[in-house]
N, C-alpha and C positions, 0 to 999 in steps of 0.2 A: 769513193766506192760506188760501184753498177747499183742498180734497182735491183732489189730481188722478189719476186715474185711469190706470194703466198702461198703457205706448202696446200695438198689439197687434202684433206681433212675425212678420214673415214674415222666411224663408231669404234672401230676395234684400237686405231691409234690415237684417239682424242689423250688421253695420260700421256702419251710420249708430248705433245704439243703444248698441253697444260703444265707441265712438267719445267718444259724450253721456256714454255712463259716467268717463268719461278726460276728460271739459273741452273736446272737441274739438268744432268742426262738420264732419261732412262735408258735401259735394256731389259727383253723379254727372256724370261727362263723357264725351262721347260724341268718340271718336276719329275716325270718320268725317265729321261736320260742323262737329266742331269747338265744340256748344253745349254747354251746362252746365245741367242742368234737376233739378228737385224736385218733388217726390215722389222716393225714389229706386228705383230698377225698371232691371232688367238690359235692359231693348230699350228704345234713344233713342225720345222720345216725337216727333223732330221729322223721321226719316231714315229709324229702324226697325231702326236698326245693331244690334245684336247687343256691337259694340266699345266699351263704355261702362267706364269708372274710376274710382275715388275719389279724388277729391283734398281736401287741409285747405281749408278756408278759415278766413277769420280773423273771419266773421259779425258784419261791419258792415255799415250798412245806412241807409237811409230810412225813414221813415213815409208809405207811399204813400196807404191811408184805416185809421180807427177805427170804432170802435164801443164804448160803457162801457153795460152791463149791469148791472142792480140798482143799489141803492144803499148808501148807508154802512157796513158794513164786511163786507157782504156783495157789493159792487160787484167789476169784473171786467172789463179791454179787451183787448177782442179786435181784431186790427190784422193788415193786409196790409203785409209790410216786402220793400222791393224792397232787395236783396243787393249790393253791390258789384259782384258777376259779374253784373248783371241779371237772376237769377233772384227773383221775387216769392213770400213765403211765408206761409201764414197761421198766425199765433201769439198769443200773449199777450203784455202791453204788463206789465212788472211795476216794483216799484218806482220808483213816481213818482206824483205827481197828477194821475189822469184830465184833471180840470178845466186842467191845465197843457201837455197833448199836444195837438200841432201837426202838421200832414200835411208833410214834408220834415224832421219832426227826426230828428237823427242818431240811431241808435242801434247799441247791439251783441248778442251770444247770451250769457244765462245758466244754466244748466243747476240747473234744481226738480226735489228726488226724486217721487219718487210712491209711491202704495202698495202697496209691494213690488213694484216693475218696474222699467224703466231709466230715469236722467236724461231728463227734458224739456226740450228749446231753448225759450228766452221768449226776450226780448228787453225790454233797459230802456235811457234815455235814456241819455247821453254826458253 
C-alpha cells in the first residue's frame, strides 16, 4: 500500500478525525433542513444553518464512479461512494481488485494510518 499522507486538520473537523482515530465515521447534520452533508464544516452548505451535529454513521455505501491510477503495485482507485444517507464522498477504493469494481458495488469505511496523523476513511468492497 502507497504512503498516505496526513489529512490536514482544522478546529471545526478535529471530531470527524478523532472519531476515524476510534473506527468510527462521522457525518455533519444540519438541524434546520434536516440534510446530512460532507465535507464536515460548522454552517450547512445547503440552508446556511449555523445548527449543524455529528452523527455515527455506519459508512455503507455504493460505488457511484471510479478511477484506477498507475499500475502494478504501484496502482491506486480513486472512487466517488454515495453513503446510505446520500451524501457522495470522494475516497480510495482499498482492498480488492481494481480490474473487479463495479459502479453500484456495495461497499463500506476502513480506516488507514498515515504518516503520523489521524486514521483515513477508504472504503473496500462487501
Amino acid at each position: 500500500m502507497r504512503k498516505i499522507a496526513s489529512p490536514r486538520v482544522l478546529p471545526e473537523s478535529l471530531p470527524f478525525w478523532t472519531a476515524a482515530d476510534e473506527g468510527r465515521y462521522l457525518l455533519k447534520k444540519c438541524s434546520s433542513c434536516g440534510k446530512t452533508h460532507h465535507y464536515p464544516r460548522d454552517i450547512c452548505p445547503f440552508c446556511l444553518s449555523a445548527e449543524t451535529f455529528w452523527q455515527d454513521s455506519p459508512g455503507t455505501g455504493v460505488v457511484y464512479s471510479f478511477s484506477t491510477m498507475g499500475k502494478d503495485e504501484g496502482a491506486y482507485t480513486l472512487a466517488f461512494v454515495t453513503l446510505d444517507e446520500g451524501v457522495t464522498v470522494m475516497t480510495n477504493l482499498v482492498d480488492c481488485d481494481p480490474q473487479q469494481v463495479r459502479i453500484g458495488d456495495k461497499v463500506r469505511v476502513v480506516f488507514h494510518s498515515t504518516e503520523g496523523g489521524h486514521a483515513v476513511p477508504m472504503f473496500k468492497p462487501l
